[in-house]
Backbone as a chain_set.jsonl record, in Angstrom:
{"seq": "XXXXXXXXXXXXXXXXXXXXXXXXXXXXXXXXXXXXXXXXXXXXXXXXXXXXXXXXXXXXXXXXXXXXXXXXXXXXXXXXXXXXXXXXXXXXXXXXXXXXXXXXXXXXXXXXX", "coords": {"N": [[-38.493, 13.57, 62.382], [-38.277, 16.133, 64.531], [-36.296, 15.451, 67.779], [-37.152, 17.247, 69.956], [-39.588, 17.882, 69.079], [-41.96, 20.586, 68.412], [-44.505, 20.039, 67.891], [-46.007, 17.752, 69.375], [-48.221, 16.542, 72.086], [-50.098, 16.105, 75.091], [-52.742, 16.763, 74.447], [-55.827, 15.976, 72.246], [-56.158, 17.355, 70.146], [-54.402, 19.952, 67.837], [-54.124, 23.219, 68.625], [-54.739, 25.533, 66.314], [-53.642, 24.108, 64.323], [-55.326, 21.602, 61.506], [-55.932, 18.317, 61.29], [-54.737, 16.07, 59.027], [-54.255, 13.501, 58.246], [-54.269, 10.744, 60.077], [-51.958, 7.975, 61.128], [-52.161, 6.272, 63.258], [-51.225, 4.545, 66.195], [-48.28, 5.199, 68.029], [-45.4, 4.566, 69.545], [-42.551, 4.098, 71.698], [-40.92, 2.071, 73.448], [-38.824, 1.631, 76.395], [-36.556, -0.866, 78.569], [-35.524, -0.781, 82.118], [-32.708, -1.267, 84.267], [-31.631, -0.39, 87.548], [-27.778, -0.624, 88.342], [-25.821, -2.773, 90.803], [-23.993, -1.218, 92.188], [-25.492, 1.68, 91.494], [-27.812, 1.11, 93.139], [-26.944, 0.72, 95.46], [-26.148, 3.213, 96.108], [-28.03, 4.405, 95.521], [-29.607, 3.732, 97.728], [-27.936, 4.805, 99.738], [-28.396, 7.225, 99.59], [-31.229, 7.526, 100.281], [-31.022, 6.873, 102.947], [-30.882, 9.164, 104.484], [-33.232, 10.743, 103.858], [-35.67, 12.64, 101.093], [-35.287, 13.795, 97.63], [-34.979, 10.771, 95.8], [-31.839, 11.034, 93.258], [-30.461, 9.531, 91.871], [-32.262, 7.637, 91.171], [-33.73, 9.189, 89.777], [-32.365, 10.638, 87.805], [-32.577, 7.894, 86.306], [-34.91, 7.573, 85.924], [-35.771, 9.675, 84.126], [-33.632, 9.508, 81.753], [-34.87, 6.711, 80.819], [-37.779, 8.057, 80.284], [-37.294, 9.774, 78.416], [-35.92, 8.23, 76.655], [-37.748, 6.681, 75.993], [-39.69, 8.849, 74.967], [-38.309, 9.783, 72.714], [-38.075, 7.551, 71.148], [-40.464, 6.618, 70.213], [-40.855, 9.465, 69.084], [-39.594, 8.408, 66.679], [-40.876, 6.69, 65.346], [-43.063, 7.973, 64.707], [-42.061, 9.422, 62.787], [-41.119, 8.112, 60.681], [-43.459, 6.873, 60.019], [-44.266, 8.816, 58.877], [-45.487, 10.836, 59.973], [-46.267, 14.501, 61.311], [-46.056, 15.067, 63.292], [-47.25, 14.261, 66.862], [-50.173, 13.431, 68.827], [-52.057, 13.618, 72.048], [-50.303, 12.293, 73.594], [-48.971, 9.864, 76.02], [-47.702, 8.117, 79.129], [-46.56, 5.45, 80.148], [-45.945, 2.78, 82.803], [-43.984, 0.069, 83.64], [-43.426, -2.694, 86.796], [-40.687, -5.236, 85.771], [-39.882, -6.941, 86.541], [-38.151, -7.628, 89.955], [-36.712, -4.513, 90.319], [-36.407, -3.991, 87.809], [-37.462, -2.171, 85.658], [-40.606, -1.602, 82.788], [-40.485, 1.192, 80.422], [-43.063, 3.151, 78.942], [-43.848, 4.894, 76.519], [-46.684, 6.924, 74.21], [-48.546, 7.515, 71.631], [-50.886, 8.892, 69.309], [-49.981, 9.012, 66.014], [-49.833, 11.928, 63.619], [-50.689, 13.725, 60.665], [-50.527, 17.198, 60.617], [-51.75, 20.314, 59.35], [-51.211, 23.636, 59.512], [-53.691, 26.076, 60.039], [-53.626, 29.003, 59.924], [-52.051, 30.465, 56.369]], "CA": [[-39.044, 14.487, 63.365], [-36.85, 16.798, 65.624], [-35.814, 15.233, 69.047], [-37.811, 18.441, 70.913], [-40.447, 18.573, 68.35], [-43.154, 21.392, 68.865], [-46.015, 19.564, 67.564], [-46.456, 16.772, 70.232], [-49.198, 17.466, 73.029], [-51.073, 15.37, 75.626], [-53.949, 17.159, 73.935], [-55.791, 15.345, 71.424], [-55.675, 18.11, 69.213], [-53.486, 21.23, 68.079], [-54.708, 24.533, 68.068], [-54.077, 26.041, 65.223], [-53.623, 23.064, 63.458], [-55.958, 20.423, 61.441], [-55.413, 16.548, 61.095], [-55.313, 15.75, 57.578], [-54.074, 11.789, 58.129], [-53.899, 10.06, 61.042], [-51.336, 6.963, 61.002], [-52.403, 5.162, 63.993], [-50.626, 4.55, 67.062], [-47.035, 4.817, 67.671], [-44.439, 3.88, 70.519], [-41.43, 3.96, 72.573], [-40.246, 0.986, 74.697], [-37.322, 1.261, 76.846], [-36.437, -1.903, 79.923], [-34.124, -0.313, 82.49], [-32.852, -1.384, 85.276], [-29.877, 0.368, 88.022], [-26.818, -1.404, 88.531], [-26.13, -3.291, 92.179], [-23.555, 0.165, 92.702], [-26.449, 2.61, 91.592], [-28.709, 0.646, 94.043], [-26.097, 0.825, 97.075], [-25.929, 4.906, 95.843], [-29.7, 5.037, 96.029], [-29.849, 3.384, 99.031], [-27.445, 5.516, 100.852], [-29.76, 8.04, 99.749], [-32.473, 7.258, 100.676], [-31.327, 6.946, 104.121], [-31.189, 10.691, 104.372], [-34.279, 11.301, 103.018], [-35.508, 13.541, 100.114], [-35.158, 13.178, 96.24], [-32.726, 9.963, 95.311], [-31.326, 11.616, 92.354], [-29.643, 8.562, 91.09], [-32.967, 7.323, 90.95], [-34.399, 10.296, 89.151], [-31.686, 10.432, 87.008], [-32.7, 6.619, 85.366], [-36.475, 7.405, 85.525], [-35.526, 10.683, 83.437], [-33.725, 9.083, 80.705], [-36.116, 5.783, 80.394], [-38.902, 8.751, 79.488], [-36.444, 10.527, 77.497], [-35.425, 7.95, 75.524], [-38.933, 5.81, 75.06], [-40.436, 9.571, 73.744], [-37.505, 9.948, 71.368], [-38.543, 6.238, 69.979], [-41.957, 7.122, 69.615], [-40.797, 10.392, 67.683], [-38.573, 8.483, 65.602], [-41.721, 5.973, 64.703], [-43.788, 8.721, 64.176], [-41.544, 9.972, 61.772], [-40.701, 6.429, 60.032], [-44.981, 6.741, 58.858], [-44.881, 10.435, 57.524], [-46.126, 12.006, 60.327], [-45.278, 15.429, 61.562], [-46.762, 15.683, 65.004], [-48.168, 13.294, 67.403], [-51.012, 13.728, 69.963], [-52.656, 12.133, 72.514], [-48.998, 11.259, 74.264], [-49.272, 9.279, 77.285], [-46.717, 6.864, 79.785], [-47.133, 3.84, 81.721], [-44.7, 2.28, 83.215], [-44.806, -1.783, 84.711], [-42.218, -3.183, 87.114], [-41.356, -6.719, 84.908], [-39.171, -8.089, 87.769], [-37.336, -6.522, 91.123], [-35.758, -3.699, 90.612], [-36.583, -3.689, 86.216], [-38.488, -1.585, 84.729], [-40.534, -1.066, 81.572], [-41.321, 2.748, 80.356], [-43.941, 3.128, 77.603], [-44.668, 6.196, 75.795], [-46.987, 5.991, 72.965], [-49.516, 8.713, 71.156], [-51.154, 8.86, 67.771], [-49.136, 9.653, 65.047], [-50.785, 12.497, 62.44], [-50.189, 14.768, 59.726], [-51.066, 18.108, 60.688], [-51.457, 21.609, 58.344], [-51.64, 25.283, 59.885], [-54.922, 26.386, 59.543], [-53.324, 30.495, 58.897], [-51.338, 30.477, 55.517]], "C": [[-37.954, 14.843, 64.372], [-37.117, 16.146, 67.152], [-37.007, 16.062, 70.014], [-38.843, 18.917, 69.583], [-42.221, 19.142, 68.767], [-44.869, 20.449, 68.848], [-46.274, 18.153, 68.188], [-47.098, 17.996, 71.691], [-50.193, 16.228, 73.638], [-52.861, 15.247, 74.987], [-54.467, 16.018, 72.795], [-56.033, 15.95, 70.136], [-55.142, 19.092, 69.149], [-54.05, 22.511, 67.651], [-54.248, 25.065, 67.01], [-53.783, 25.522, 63.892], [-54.956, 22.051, 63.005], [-55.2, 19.162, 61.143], [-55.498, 16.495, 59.654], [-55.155, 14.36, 57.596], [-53.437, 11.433, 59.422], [-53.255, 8.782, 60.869], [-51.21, 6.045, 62.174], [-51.531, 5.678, 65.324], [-49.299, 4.464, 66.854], [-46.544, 4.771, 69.549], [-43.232, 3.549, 70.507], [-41.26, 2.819, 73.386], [-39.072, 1.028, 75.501], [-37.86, 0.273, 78.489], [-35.37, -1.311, 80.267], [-34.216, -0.92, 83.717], [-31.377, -0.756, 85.774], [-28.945, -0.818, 88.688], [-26.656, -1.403, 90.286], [-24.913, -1.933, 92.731], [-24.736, 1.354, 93.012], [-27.549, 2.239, 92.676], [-28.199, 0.995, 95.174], [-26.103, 2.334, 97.107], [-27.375, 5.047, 96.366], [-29.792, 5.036, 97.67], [-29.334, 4.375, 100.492], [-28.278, 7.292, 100.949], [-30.857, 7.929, 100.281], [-33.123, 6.749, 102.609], [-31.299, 8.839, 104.886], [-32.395, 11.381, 104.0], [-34.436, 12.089, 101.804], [-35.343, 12.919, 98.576], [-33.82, 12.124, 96.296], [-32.835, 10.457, 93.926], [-30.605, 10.533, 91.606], [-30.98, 7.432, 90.298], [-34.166, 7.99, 89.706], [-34.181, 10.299, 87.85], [-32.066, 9.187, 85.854], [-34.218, 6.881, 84.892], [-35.975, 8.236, 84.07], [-35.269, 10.692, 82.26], [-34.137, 7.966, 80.283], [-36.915, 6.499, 79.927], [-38.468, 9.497, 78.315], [-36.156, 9.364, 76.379], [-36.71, 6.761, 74.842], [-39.635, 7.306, 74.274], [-39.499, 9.797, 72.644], [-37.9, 8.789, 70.361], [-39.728, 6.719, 69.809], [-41.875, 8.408, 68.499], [-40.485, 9.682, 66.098], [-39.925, 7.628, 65.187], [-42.766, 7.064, 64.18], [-42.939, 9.11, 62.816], [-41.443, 9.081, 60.708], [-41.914, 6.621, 58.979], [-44.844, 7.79, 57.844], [-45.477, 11.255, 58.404], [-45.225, 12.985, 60.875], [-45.676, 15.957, 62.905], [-47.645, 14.14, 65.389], [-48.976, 13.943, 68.944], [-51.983, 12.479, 70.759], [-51.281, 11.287, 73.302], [-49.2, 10.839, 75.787], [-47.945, 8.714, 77.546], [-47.238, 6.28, 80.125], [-45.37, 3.391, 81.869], [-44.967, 0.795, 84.505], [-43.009, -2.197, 84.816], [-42.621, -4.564, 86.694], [-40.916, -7.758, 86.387], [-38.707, -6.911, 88.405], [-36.484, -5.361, 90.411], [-35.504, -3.381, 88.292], [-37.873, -3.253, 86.157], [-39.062, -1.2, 83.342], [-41.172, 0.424, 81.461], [-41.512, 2.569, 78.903], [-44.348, 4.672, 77.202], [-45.183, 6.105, 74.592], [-48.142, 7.475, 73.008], [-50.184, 8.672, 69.333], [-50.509, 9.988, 66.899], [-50.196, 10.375, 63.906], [-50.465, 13.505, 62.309], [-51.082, 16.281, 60.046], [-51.058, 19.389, 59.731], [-51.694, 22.785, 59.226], [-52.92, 25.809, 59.373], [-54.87, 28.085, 59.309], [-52.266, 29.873, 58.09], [-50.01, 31.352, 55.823]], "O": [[-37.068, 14.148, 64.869], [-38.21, 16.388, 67.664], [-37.706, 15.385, 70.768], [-38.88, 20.073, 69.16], [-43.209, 18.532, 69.176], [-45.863, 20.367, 69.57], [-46.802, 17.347, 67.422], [-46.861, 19.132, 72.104], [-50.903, 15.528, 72.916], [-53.726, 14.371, 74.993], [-53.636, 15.188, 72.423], [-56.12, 15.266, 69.116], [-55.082, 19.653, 70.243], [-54.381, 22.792, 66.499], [-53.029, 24.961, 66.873], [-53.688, 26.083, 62.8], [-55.664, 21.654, 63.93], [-54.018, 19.09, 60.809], [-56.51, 16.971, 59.141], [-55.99, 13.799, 56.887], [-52.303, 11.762, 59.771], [-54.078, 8.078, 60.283], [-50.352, 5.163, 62.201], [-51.205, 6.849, 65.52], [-48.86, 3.883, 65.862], [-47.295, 4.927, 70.512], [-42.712, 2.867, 69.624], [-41.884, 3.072, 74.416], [-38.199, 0.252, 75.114], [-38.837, 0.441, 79.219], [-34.406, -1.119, 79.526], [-35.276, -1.158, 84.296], [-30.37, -0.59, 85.086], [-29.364, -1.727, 89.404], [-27.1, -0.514, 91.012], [-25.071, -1.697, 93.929], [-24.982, 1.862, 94.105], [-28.205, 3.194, 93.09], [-28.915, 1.593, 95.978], [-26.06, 2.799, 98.247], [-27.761, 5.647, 97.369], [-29.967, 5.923, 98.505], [-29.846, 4.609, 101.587], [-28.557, 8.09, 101.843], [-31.159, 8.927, 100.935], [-34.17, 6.51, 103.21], [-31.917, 9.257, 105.864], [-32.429, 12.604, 103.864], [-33.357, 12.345, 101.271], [-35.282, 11.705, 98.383], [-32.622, 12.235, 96.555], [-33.927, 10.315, 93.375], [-30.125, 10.901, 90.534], [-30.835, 6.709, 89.313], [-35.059, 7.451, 89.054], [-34.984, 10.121, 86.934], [-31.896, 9.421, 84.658], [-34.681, 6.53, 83.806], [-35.807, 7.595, 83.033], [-35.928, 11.347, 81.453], [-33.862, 7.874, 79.087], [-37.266, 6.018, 78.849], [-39.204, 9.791, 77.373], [-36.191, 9.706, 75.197], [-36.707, 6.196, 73.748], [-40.099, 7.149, 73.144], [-40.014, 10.023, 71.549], [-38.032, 8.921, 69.144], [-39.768, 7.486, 68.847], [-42.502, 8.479, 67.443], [-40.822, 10.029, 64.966], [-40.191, 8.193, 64.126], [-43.267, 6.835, 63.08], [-43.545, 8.968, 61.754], [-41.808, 9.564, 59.637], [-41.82, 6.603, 57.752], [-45.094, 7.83, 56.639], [-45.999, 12.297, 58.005], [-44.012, 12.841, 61.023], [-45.577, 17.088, 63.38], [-48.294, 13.337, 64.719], [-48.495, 14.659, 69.822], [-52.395, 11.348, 70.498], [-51.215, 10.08, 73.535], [-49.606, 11.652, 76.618], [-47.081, 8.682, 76.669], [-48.414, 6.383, 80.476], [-44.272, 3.585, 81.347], [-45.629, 0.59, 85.522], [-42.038, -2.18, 84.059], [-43.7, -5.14, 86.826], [-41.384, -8.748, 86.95], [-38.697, -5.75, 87.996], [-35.4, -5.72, 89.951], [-34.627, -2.726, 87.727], [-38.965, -3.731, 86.465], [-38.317, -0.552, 82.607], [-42.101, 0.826, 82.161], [-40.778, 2.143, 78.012], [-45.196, 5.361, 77.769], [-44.591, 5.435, 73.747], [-48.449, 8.194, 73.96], [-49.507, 8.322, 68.366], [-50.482, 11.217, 66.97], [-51.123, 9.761, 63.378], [-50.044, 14.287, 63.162], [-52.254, 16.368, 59.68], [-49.945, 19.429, 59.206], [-52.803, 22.671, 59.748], [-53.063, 25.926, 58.156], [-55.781, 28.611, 58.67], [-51.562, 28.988, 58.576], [-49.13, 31.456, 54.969]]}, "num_chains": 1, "name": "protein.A"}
């Protein structure tokens, strides 16, 4: 499944499309945490107010790279679209974080020929 693939959607189904086989749940995991520099960076941000960007920056690719795992498991079953994508995200310890993305994996067809 492509990186930026069309057929993912919070939705729990695709217009246009039917389900023909659903393969269950699938999932992304990434644990990140910012280094005691990127922390002193935030920080000096954050005395200024406004977006910390260094902070943004880590959320950004933690979601980026737990929905790419979830594509790539979707893809692993056979499917060609997943729906139903959600996050969470749980601090494990100070300053670590886990980001979860996860959606049901399923085979969809075009319902025009």
């Amino acid at each position: 499944m492509s990186k930026t693939h069309p057929l993912t959607t919070t939705a729990f189904e695709l217009p246009g499309f039917r389900t023909v086989k659903s393969f269950g749940v699938v999932r992304g995991i990434v644990v990140r945490s910012r280094s005691i520099i990127g922390n002193i960076g935030a920080s000096v941000q954050s005395l200024f107010g406004g977006n910390i960007t260094l902070y943004t920056s880590l959320c950004e690719r933690a979601r980026e790279d737990a929905y790419n795992q979830m594509l790539a498991h979707a893809g692993q079953l056979g499917a060609n679209a997943v729906i139903g994508v959600r996050y969470d995200a749980t601090e494990i310890s100070a300053g670590i974080t886990e980001v979860l993305c996860y959606g049901t994996a399923v085979y969809v067809e075009s319902l025009t020929p």
